[in-house]
Structure formats: structure tokens, C-alpha cells
N, C-alpha and C positions, 0 to 999 in steps of 0.2 A: 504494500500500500504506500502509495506515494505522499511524501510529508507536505502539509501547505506552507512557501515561504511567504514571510511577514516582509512588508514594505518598512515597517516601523513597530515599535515596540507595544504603541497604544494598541494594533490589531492585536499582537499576540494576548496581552494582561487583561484585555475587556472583554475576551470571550470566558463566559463562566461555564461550570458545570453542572448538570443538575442531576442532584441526589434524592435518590427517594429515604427517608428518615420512617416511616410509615406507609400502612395501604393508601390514604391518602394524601400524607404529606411529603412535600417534595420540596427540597431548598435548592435555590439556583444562588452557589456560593461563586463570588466575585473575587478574586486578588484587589480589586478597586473598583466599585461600585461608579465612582464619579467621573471615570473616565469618558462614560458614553454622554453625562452634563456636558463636561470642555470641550470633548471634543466636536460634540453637536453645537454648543454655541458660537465655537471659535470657526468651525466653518460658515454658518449662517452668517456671521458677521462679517469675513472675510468675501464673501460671494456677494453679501447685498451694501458692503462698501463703506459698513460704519469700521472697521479696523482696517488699518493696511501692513504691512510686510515692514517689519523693523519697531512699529509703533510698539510701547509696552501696555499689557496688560497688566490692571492692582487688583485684589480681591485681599478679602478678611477670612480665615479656615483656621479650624481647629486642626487639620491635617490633611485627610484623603483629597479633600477639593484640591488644593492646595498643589499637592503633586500630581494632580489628572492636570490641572492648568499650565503646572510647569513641561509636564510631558507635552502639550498640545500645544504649547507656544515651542518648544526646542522642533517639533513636527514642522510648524507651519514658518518658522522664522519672525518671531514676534518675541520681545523681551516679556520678561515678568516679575512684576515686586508683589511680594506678599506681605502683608501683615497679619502676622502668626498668634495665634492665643497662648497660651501660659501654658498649654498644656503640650504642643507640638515638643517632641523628644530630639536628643542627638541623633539620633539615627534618620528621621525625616527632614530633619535641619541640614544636614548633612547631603543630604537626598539633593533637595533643591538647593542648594547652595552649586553643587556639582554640575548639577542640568542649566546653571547660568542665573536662576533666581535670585533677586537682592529679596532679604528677610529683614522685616521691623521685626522683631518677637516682644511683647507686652512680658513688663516687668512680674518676678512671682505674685501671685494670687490666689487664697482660698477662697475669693468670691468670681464666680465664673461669671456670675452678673455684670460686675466692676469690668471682668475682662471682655467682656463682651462690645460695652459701651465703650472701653479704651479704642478698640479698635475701628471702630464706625467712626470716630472723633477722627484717630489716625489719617485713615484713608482720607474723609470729607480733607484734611490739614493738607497732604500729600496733594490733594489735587487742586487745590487752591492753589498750589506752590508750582505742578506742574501740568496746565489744563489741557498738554497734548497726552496725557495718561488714559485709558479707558478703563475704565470701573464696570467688573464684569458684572458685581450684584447677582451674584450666587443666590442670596434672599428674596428677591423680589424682581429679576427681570426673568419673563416667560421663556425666552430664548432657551434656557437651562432644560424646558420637559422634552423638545424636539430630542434628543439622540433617543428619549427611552423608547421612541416607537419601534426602535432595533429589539430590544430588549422582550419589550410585548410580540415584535415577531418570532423571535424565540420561542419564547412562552408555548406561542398558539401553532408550532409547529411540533415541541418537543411532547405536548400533552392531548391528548383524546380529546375532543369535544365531549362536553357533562360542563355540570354546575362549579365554578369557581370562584374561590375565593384569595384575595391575595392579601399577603401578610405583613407587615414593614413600619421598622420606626416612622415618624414623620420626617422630623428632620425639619430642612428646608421647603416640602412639601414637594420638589419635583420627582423624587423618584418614585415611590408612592404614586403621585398623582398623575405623572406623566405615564407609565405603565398601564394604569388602571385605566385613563383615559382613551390609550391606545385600544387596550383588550374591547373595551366597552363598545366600540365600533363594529365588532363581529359582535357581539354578543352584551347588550347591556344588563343582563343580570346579573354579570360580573360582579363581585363584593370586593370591597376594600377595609379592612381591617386597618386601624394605623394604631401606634403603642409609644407612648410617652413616660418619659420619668415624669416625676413630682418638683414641680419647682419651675416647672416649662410653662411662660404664658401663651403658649399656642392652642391649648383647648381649656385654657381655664382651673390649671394648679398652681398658679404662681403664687399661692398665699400657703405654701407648703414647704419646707425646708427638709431636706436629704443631703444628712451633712456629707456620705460619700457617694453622691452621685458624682458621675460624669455626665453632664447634660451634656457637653459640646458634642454638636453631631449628631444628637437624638433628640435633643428637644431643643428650648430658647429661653433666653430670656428676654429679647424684643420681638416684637410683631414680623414675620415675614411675609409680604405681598402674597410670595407662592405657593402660599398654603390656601388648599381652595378646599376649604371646610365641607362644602358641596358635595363630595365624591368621596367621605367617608361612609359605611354604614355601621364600623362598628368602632369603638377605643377601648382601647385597655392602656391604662397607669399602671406602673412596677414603681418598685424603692428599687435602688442599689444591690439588698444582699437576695430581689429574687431574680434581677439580672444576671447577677453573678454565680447564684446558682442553676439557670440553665443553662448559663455559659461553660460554666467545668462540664452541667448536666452533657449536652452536647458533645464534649471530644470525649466525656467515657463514654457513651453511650452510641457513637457512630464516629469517634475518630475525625472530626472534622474540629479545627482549630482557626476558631473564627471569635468577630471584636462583641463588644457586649452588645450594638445594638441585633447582633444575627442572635446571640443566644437569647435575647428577649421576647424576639420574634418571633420564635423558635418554642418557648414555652408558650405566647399565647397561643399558634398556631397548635401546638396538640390540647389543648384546651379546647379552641374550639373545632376541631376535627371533631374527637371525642365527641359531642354534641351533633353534628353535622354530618354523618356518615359516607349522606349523598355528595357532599362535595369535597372537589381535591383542594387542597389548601400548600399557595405556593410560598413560601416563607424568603424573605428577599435575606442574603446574605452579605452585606455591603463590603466588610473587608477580612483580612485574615486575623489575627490575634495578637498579634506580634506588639502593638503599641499598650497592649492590656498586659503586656505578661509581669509587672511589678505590682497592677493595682489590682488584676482577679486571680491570674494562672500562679502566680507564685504563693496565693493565700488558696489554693485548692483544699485543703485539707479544713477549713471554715466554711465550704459552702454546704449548705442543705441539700439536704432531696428534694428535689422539684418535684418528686411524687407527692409528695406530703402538700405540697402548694397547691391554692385556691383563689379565684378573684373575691371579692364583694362587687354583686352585682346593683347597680343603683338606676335610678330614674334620674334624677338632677345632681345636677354640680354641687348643692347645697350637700348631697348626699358623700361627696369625693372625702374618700379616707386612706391614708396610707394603711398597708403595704402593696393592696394592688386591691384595685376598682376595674369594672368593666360596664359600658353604657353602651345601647343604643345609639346611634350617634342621626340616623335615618334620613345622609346629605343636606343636612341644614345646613344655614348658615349660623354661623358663631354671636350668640348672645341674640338670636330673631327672638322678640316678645315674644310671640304667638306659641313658643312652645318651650317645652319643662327643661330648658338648661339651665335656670336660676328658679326655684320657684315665688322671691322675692325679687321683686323691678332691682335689676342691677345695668350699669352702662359695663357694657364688652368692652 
């Protein structure tokens, strides 16, 4: 059998593999989830003439963005400065420093909120200073859902037509939504599952505190445009230790060593499998492990059985309690009066 050669690195890292974990569940684990963002937005931009060959590209990442953008500016001949959170590692720093990336890195931080806002300040400072920059706006420009319709080709070619359901942090809301969006075209009874920590104002636990979450990359602590509330039907909330305990649960249990928002996924997804028999449930596996291995893989022997684990199933937001909740979510939009996400008048 003859090997396929790669023009470039990004074809090789962005094609995933998909695993079946269950009869019905099946994770499509990525090396780098956000490859198919940059790369789809750096082309679109590149082709309809708001970026040109040489220009730099800035963005704000807690990591993977981060190197899918430096990967796809080294592809296309485009600089890149990033401004990095508190959490990006030597090894990633390292990563993009090598592929030609300049890194602002925000000073340490146990407030990922604090880091969050450092960095939005940054960029907006940066561009003030230098307004031939393009600000790619990972958060909130749409540009970012087009590569996933690769993604949902996949999908709908590696699995049976039946009832699906797909599974995945929020996040930034493209990949989730750009997926979902895609599949939704053959078939709109598609479901979207999305799964946030506690402490993310993107569906409404910002009045919660999880002192060892890792939000960055799975949740927010500011609004992102590209979250379209709409195309959810279900959420689930986790804390920290039941992330991390599907996360060990995960590579003992199937040998796949992946970041916490795959192992989060990954438990609600047999959650609600379990419940759902009739449909297959695709669990989005965004990156490998590798950046987790001091704050979940190296404390393995602390994590629980995620057998032993349970949502609380709630009606309103009023209702949200750590350690893990799960709603109805039924594509609303976020804080609409007309229905139970507050059962007190509250402004979203």
C-alpha cells in the first residue's frame, strides 16, 4: 500500500483518528484540534484579500490555537506574534519561538480571569502601536468555523447514517459549532452536546470558583462572539477532579492519552450514551496530553472512578451546583426571558 506524501506538516497533524471507546461511542482524537481553525481562516483571508504574504498575524491562546496559527503562517509565508497566557509551557514556547513566532507571555497568574483580560488589553496595545498587524480573533470572528466542515466530512463519511450526537468542550464555540453546523446540513437532528468547567461565563457559571480548574481552552472568562448558544441541545458542567478523573479514566481504560478537555468529553459522552442507546455519540478529542502531564497524568494515583460519577440534572441556572450539573440546553439563546435559564429576571 502506497504511503500518502504531505505537502506540509499541517496535512499530516490534522488528520485524526477515530476510535471506537464503546458500541456507541467513538472519539475522533486530534494531535491538534485547531489546526483545521488557522488553517481555514488563514486561507479564506489570504484568497478574499484581507491578509497578504509577509503581513503578521496576532492572536491571544492559551496554546493549541497558538501553534495551529504559527504552523499556518510558517505554510503560507505570513509572520506571527502571539500573546500567550500564563499557562502556555516551555515546550510550546519553544515550539513557536522555533517556527518564527514572537511570544508576549503574560506575567504568572493564579487568576486565569486576570490572564485572560491581560491579554485582550495586550493585543488591542500591540495594535495600536502597529495597525498593519491582523488580529485573527480566534473568539469572535466566524472565519474560524469554515475549516470544521472538513472535519464534519469526516465524520459523515467514517460513520453509518443513525441518530447522532456530538460531544465537545465549548471552548471558543467554533469547533463544536462549526462541526455541528456542518453535520446539520445532511441531517438536522444532529445533537450537540457542549461541556464547560465552573467559573466559564459562557453559559452562565461565572459566579463559581474551581480553584484547580484549567479553564483556558475549555471555557472563558469573557464573552466570545463565536459561541452561538443556538446549536446547543444539551451542557454539562464538570469541576477539575471529575475532568481529571476521566482523563486518567481514559488512557486506562482505552490507552489513549489525550488533554482534559477530551477526557471531559469523554465522560459526558458515556453518560449520555448510556441513556441514548439509539444514538452514536462522537466525542471531539482536541489535543494529546502532553501539556496536562504535571497538573492531571503525574497526580494519576488521586483520580476517582468515573464509575462512581454522576451529573445533577437541573432545569435553571438558579439550579447550577458544582461538581457537575447537566441541562437541557434546547438551542436557545443565552439568558432569552421567555425560558427557565434564570428563573429570576437576571440580564445575561
Amino acid at each position: 500500500m502506497s504511503a500518502l506524501v504531505h505537502e506540509h506538516v499541517t496535512d499530516a497533524i490534522k488528520t485524526p483518528s477515530l476510535i471506537r471507546l464503546e458500541p456507541n461511542v467513538v472519539l475522533i482524537r486530534f494531535e491538534t484540534l485547531k489546526v483545521y481553525a488557522a488553517l481555514g481562516a488563514v486561507r479564506s483571508l489570504l484568497a478574499g484579500g484581507s491578509v497578504r504574504k509577509g503581513q503578521t498575524l496576532i492572536d491571544s491562546s492559551s496554546g493549541i490555537y497558538a501553534l495551529a496559527l504559527a504552523m499556518a503562517c510558517h505554510r503560507y509565508g505570513l509572520r506571527c506574534h502571539i500573546v500567550a497566557s500564563t499557562t502556555v509551557d516551555l515546550t510550546m514556547r519553544s515550539q513557536l519561538e522555533i517556527l518564527g513566532a514572537t511570544v508576549d507571555q503574560m506575567p504568572p497568574s493564579d487568576d486565569l480571569r486576570l490572564d485572560q483580560r491581560r491579554r485582550v488589553a495586550r493585543v488591542r496595545e500591540l495594535l495600536d502601536r502597529h495597525p498593519d498587524m491582523h488580529w485573527m480573533r480566534q473568539y469572535h470572528d466566524p472565519v474560524h468555523y469554515l475549516g470544521y466542515a472538513e472535519v464534519a466530512d469526516l465524520v459523515a463519511r467514517a460513520l453509518p447514517s443513525g441518530p447522532l450526537t456530538v460531544v465537545g468542550s465549548v471552548g471558543t464555540g467554533a469547533s463544536t459549532g462549526g462541526i455541528a453546523r456542518s453535520l446539520r446540513e445532511r441531517d438536522p437532528d444532529v445533537r450537540l452536546t457542549g461541556v464547560q468547567p465552573f467559573g466559564s461565563v459562557t453559559f452562565g457559571s461565572e459566579r463559581f470558583t474551581d480553584p484547580d480548574a484549567i479553564i483556558a481552552g475549555i471555557g472563558s472568562a469573557i464573552p466570545f462572539d463565536n459561541v452561538d448558544h443556538e446549536l446547543y441541545d444539551r451542557i454539562h458542567w464538570l469541576d477539575f477532579v471529575h475532568a481529571m478523573a476521566a482523563t486518567v479514566g481514559l488512557m486506562r481504560e482505552h490507552a489513549v492519552f489525550a488533554g482534559l478537555s477530551t477526557g471531559a468529553a469523554y465522560l459526558v459522552a458515556g453518560w449520555e450514551a448510556a441513556r441514548h442507546p439509539d444514538r452514536t455519540h462522537v466525542v471531539i478529542g482536541a489535543d494529546t496530553g502532553h501539556r496536562y502531564t504535571a497538573r492531571v497524568f503525574s497526580r494519576h494515583r488521586e483520580a476517582v472512578d468515573p464509575a462512581t460519577l454522576a451529573p445533577r440534572e437541573i432545569a435553571s441556572l438558579d439550579d447550577l451546583a458544582l461538581p457537575w450539573a447537566a441541562m437541557d440546553w434546547r438551542r436557545r439563546r443565552f439568558g432569552k426571558p421567555s425560558l427557565p435559564l434564570y428563573r429570576k429576571e437576571r440580564a445575561s
